[in-house]
C-alpha positions in Angstrom: -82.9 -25.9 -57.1 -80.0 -23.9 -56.9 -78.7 -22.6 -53.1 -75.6 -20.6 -52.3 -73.6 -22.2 -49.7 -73.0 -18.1 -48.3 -76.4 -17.8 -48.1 -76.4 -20.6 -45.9 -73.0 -19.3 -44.5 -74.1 -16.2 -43.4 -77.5 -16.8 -42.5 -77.4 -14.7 -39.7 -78.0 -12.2 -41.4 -81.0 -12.7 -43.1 -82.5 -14.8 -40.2 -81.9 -15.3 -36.1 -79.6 -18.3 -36.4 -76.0 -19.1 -36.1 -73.7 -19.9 -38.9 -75.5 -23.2 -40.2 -72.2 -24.2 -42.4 -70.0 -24.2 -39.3 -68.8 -27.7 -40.1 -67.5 -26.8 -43.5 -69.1 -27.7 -46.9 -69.1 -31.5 -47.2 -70.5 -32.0 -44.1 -73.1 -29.7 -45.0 -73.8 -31.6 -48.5 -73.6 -35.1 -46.9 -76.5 -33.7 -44.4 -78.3 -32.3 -47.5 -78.2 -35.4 -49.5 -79.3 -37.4 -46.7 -82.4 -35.1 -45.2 -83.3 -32.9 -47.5 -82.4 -34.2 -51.2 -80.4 -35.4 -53.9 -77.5 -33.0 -54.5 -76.7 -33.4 -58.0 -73.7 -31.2 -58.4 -71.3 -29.1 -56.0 -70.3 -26.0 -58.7 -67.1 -24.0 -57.5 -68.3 -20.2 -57.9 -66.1 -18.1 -55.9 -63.1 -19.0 -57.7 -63.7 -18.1 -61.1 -62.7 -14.4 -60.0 -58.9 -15.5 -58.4 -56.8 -12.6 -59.4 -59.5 -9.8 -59.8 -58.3 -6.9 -58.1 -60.2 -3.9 -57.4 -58.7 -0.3 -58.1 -59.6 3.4 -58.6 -59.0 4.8 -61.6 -56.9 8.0 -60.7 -56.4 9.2 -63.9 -58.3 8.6 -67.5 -57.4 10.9 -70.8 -57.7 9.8 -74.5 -55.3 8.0 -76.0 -53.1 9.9 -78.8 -53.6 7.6 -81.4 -57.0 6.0 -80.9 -60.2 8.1 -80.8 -62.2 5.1 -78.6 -59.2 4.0 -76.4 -58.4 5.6 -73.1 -55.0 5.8 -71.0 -55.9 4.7 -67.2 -53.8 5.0 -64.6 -55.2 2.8 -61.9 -54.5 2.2 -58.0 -54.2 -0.9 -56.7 -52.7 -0.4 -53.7 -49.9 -1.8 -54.6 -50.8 -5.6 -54.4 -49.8 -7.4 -57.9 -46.3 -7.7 -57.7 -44.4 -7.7 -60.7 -46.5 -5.3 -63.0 -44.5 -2.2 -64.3 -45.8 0.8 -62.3 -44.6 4.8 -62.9 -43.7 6.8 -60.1 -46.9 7.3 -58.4 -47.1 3.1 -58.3 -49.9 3.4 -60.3 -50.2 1.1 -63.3 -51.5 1.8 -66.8 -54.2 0.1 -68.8 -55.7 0.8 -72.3 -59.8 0.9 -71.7 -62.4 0.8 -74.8 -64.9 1.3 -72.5 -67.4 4.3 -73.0 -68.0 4.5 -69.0 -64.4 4.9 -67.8 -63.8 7.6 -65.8 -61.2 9.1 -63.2 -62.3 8.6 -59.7 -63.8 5.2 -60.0 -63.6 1.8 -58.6 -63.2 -1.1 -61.3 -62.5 -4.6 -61.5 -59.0 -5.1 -63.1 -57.5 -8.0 -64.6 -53.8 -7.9 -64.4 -51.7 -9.7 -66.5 -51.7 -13.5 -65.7 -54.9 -13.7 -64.8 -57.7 -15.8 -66.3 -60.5 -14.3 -67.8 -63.4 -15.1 -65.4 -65.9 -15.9 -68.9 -63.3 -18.5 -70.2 -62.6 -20.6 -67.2 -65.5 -23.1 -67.8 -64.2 -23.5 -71.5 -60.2 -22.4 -73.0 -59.0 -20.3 -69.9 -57.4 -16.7 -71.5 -54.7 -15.4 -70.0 -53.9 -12.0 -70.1 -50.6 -10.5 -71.0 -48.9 -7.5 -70.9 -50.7 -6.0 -74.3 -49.7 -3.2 -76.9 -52.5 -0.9 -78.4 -51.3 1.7 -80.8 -48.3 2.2 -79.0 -49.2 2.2 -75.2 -48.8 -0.2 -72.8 -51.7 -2.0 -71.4 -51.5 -4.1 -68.2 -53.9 -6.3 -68.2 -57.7 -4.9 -68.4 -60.0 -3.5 -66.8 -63.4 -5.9 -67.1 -67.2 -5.7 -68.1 -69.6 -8.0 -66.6 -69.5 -10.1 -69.8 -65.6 -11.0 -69.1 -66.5 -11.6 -65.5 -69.1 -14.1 -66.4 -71.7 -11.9 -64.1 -74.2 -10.5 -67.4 -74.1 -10.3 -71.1 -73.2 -6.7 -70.9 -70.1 -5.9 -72.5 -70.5 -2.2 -73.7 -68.7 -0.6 -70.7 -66.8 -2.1 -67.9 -68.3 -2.7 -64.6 -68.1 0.4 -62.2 -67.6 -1.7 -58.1 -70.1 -0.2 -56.1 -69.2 -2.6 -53.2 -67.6 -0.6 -49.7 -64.1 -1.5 -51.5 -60.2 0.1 -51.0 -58.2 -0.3 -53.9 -56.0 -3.8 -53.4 -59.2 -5.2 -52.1 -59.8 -9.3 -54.6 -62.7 -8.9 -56.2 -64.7 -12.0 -54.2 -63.9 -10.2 -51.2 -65.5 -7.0 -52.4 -68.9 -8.9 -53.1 -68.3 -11.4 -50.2 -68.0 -14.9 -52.9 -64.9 -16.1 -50.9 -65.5 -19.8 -50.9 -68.8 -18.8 -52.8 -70.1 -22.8 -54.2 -73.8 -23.8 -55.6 -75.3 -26.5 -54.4 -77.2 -27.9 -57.0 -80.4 -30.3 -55.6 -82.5 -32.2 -57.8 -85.9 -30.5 -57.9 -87.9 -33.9 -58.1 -87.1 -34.0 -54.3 -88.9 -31.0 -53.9 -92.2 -31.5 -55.8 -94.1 -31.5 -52.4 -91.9 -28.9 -50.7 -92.9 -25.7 -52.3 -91.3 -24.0 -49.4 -88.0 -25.2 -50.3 -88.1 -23.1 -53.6 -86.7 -20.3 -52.0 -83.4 -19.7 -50.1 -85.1 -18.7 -46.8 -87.4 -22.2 -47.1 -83.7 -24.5 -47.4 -82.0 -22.8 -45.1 -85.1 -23.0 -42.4 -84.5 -26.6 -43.5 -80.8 -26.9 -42.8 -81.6 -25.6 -39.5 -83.9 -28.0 -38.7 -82.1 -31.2 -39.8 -79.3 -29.5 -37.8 -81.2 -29.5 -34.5 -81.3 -26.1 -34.7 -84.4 -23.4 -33.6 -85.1 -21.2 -36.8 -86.5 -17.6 -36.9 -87.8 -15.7 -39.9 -86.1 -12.7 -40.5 -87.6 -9.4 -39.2 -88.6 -8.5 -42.9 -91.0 -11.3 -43.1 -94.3 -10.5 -41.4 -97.8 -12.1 -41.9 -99.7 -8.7 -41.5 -97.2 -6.1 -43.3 -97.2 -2.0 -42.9 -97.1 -0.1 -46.0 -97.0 3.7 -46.0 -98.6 5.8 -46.9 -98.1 6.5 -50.7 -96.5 9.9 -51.3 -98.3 12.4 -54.2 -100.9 11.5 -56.2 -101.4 7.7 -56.3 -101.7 6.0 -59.7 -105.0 4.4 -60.9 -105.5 1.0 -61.3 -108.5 -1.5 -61.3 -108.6 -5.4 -61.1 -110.6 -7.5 -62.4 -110.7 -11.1 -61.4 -112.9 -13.8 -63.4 -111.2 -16.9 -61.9 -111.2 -16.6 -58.3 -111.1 -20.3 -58.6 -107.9 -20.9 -60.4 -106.3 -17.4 -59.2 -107.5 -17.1 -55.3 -104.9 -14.2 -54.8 -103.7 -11.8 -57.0 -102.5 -8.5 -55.5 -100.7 -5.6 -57.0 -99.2 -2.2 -56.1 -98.4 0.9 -58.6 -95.5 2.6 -58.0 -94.3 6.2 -59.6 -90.9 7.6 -60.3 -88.7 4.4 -60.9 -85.5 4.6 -61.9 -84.7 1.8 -64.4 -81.0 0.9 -64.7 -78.2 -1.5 -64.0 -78.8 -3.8 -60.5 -76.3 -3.2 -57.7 -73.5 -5.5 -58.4 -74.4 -8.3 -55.4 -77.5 -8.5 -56.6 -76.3 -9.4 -60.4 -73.7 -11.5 -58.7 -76.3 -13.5 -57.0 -78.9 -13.8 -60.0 -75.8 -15.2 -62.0 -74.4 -17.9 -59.7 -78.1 -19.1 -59.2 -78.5 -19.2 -62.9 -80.4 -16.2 -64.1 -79.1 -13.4 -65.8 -79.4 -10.2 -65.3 -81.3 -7.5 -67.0 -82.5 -4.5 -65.3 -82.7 -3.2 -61.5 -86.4 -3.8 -61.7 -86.6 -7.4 -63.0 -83.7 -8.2 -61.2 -84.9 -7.0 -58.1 -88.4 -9.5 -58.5 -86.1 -12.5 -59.8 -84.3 -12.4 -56.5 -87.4 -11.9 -54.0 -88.6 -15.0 -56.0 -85.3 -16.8 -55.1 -84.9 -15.4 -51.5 -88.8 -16.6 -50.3 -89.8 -19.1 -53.7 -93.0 -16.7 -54.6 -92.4 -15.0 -58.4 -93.2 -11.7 -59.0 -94.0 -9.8 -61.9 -93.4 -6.3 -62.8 -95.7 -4.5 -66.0 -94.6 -1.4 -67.4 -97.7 0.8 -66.1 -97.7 3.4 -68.8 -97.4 0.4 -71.5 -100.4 -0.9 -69.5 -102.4 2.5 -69.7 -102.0 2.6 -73.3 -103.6 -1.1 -74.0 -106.1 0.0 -71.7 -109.8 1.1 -72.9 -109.6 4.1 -70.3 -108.2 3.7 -66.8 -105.2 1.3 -66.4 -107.0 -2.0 -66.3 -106.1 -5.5 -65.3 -108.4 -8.7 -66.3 -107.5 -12.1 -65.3 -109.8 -14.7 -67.5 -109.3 -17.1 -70.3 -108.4 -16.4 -73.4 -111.0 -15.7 -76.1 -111.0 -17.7 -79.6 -107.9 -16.8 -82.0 -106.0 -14.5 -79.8 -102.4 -14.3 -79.8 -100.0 -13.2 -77.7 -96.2 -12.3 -78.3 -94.1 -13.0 -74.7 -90.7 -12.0 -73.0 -88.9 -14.8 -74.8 -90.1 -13.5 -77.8 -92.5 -16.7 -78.9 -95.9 -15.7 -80.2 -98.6 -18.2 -78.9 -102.2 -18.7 -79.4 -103.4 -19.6 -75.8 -104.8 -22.9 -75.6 -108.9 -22.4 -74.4 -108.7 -23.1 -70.8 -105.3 -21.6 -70.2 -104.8 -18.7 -67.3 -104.3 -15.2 -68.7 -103.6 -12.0 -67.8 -105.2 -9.0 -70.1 -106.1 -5.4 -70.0 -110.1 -5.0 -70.8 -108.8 -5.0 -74.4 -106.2 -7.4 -75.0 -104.0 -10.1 -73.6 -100.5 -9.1 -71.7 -99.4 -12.2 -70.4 -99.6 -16.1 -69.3 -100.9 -16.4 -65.8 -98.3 -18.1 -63.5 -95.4 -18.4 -66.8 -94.7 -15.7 -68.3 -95.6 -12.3 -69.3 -95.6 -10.6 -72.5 -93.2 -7.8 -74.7 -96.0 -5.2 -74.8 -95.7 -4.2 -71.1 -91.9 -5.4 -70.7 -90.1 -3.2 -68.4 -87.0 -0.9 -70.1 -85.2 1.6 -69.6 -87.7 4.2 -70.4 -90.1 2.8 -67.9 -90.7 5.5 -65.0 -94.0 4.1 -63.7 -94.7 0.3 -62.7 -97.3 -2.5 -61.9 -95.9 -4.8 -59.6 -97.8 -8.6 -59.1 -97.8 -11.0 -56.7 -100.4 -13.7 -56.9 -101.1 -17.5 -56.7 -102.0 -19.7 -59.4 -103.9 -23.4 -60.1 -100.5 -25.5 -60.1 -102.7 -28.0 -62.5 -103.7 -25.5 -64.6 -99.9 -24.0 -65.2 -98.5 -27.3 -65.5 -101.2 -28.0 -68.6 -100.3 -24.4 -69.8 -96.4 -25.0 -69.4 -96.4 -28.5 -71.1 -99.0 -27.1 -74.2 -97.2 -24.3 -75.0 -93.5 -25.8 -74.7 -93.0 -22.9 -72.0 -90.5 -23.7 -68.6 -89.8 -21.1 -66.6 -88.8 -20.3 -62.6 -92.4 -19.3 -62.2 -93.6 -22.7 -63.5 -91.2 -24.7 -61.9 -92.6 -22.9 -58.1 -96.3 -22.7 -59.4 
């Protein structure tokens, strides 16, 4: 199990307790090792971005001799010393990127510093560049060369409250970001300590300190009232035994795209990548309280459906298959959990789900699940079928 020592840090703001890392971060892993479990490996985050500035990009036109290069004149408020700059004190960088623009904030790279992908294996330096005759200071980065997402069509565009000159960790508060990596074995009987909220209610506690959940988390929630026409959906549950909760909640007119920086920032440094705004967004409510969600395409649903949208939870009937996120095909063993439309199987209760009602960027309409599987029942699923997942590992 994976915790952010800034989660911890700043726990005040996602719960009503003091700073819970006030004695600095050894103190806090020697308390973890010794109260709450094994701490396998302290992983430096924060520092892998040293030298990333963030600027504006004041001025962007094509460059004269390359049709996919761009000539950027970018703002850092005048921080990096020793970069040539024109009159203005801006400084220019060739860009490849398809998304680069005039007027916004990016992550720059300036000459001598390391790019942020490399530093776990040959750190690159960058250096003052040539490309067809212009200069290029540095660069300006994607998420790939930050190490944040596999995503290295265009760079990434800083949506943190940011002024040109501001580092990059300071932007996306990972200052003295670490991991603290404990050993999940110590957890087996601590499902509560899955999740962020669960360790750090922990930490409190071995701390002598009074813990309160934050206002968000409520036993009896309030939802409101669903705007427009609301989007049809039945349930049908066969195995009330194995499955005694399984709740879910359509929702129209999403906008699929790429996740607000944080929130790829966190995924990353806790070890999953990032993929959509969607996905991402479940991942790190699974992370934050340690119960997964799951989010189905609901017009990919529809059209596997016999009629009306249709959810089944049963076993799986003789020779069916099923092709899943990961891309594996499986035939589900007999007494395995699945979830199916009335005609045909979509996923792998408690594990994974499958391609057919994946989430994309065309989605505009989705099924969102939350529900609580037999932990015997996954763990016989998970070990058959070769299949290890988050879900699994908090089922």
């Amino acid at each position: 199990m994976k915790i952010s020592f800034n989660k911890i840090r700043y726990a005040g703001e996602h719960s009503d307790v003091p700073d819970l890392a006030s004695d600095g971060l050894d103190k806090l892993v020697e308390r973890i090792g010794a109260q709450l479990g094994a701490v396998e490996e302290v992983i430096p985050y924060g520092n892998r971005f040293d030298g990333v500035i963030v600027v504006k990009v004041v001025e962007c036109e094509k460059h004269p001799d390359a049709d996919k290069l761009s000539l950027c004149r970018v703002d850092d408020g005048g921080v990096v010393k020793g970069v040539e700059r024109d009159g203005d004190s801006l400084v220019q960088v060739v860009c490849g990127a398809p998304n680069v623009r005039a007027g916004i904030l990016a992550a720059w790279l300036p000459p001598g510093a390391v790019v942020p992908s490399t530093r776990d294996k040959e750190p690159f330096v960058l250096e003052v560049r040539d490309f067809r005759g212009k200069t290029s200071n540095g660069m300006l980065a994607s998420l790939k060369e930050l190490g944040i997402g596999d995503d290295h069509e265009g760079i990434l565009e800083v949506d943190a409250d940011a002024n040109p000159g501001t580092t990059f960790t300071e932007a996306y508060r990972a200052e003295g970001e670490v991991v603290i990596d404990i050993e999940n074995k110590m957890f087996t009987h601590r499902p509560d300590c899955f999740g962020l909220m669960g360790v750090t209610r922990e930490v409190a506690g071995i701390q002598q300190k009074s813990f309160k959940s934050p206002a968000w988390y409520v036993v009896e929630p309030k939802f409101p009232e669903p705007e427009g026409e609301a989007l049809p959906l039945k349930v049908t549950n066969e195995l009330p035994k194995l499955v005694p909760r399984f709740t879910t909640i359509a929702m129209s007119d999403v906008k699929v795209g790429p996740s607000p920086g944080w929130l790829q920032i966190v995924l990353s440094e806790l070890g999953i990548r990032p993929i959509n705004n969607i996905v991402d967004f479940t991942n790190f409510w699974m992370l934050e309280t340690g119960q997964p969600l799951h989010a189905y395409d609901y017009d990919k649903l529809k059209a596997l459906s016999g009629g009306e949208p249709h959810i089944v939870i049963r076993k799986p009937h003789k020779g069916e298959k099923i092709k899943l996120l990961n891309g594996k095909e499986i035939v589900p063993h007999a007494d395995a959990i699945m979830i199916a439309t009335d005609k045909q199987l979509i996923g792998v209760g408690g594990i994974m789900g499958g391609s057919e009602t994946e989430v994309d960027v065309h989605t505009r309409n989705i099924v969102l699940e939350c529900a609580n599987f037999d932990m015997y029942s996954v763990r016989r699923t998970s070990m058959t079928h070769g299949l290890f997942t988050d879900a699994v590992t908090r089922f």
